[in-house]
N, C-alpha and C positions, 0 to 999 in steps of 0.2 A: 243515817243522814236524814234530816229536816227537809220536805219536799218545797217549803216555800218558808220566806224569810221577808216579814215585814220592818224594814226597820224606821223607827221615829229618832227625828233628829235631838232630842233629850236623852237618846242612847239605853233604848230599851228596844230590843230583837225579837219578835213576837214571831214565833218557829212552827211549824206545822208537820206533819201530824205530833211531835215532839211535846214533852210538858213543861211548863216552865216557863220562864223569860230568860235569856239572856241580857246582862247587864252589861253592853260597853266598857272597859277598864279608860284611865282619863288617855294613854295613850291613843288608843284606837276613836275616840272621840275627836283629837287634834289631830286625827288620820281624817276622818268623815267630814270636818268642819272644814279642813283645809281641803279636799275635795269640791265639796257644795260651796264654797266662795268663788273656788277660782272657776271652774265649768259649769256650762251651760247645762239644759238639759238635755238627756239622749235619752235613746232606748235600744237597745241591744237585744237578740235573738243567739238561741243556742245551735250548734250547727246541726243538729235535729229538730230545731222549729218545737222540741217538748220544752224548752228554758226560756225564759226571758227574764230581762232586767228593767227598768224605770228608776231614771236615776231623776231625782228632782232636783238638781241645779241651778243656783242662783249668781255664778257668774257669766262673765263674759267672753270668756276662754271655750271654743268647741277641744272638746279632749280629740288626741287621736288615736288613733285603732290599738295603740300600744296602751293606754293611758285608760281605755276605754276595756281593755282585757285584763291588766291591774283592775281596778275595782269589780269587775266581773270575780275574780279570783279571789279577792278580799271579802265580796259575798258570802263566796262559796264553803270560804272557809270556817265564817260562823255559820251556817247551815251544817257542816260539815260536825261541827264543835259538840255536839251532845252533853258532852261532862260537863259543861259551864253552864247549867240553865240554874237562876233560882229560883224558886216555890213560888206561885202566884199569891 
């Protein structure tokens, strides 16, 4: 598993210590964009204080703790992804 996951909103996953980029598929992009329109921003904490999230948010919408654990989880999960990096 990827210890930190930068991701750019053109849908490229830049994974740490991990090789590679992961490249967004167009679904998971109409996931991220329909995120960042409708909520705000937040910042989220792991319940060991070793995780954090920074969601850059551009609507108007505060998510809530349920909404805010979904993309927590959707993170995780390309962190999580290894087999999907491609060659820089």
């Amino acid at each position: 598993t990827c210890r930190s996951v930068e991701l750019q909103t053109f849908g490229l996953a830049f994974r740490e210590p991990c090789p590679g980029v992961r490249i967004l598929g167009e679904a998971e992009l109409a996931q991220l964009y329909g995120w960042l329109d409708r909520y705000a921003s937040f910042e989220l904490r792991g319940p060991d204080d070793r995780q954090a999230m920074v969601f850059g948010g551009h609507g108007a919408e505060i998510a809530d703790p349920g909404t805010q654990q979904e993309i927590w989880d959707w993170m995780a999960a390309l962190a999580a992804d290894e087999a999907s990096t491609a060659a820089e």
